[in-house]
Steps between C-alpha positions, in 0.01 A plus 500: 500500500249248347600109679171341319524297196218582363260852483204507719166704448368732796190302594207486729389118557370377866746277659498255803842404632584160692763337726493154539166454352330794756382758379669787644439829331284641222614827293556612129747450212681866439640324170563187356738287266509149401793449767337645772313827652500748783222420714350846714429335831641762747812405716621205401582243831621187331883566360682413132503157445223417693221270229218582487189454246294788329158456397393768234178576403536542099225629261476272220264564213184597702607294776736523837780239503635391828874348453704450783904513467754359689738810557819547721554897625739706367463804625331676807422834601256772685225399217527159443736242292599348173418194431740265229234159346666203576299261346260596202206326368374532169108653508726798767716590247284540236255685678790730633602566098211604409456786772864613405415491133168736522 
């Protein structure tokens, strides 16, 4: 059963995670929403609830965007762990649209 509010797009963007300003693994989106995304890192070590930021690596009209997004876990297993945004800034969330609209 679907617990997300809103639909998320299978999706291939680089990703650096971070705990407590460290960065402390690097991996790949599997998909994406505007609430949050899976991110393909291998066994997850840090547990639900745990905050955490993601930096993503978005292409933007020719260019790569780099946004990072302060994230708590929700989720962990064998391949890695969804991430819920906490806090969302403008310039992310518009960039993060347009990938879901294409």
């Amino acid at each position: 059963m679907e617990k997300r509010w809103g639909a998320r797009r299978r999706l291939d963007l680089d990703l650096l995670l971070y705990h407590r300003g460290v960065p402390v693994s690097r991996g790949k989106t599997r998909d994406i929403g505007m609430e949050g995304l899976f991110a393909h890192i291998g066994p997850a070590w840090l547990s639900v609830g745990t905050p955490v930021e993601a930096e993503l690596l978005v292409p933007d009209g020719g260019r790569t965007g780099r946004y990072r997004l302060a994230s708590v876990i929700t989720h962990v297993g064998t391949e890695g762990m969804g991430l819920m945004f906490q806090v969302f800034d403008p310039a992310a969330y518009q960039a993060i649209q347009r990938i879901l609209d294409e």
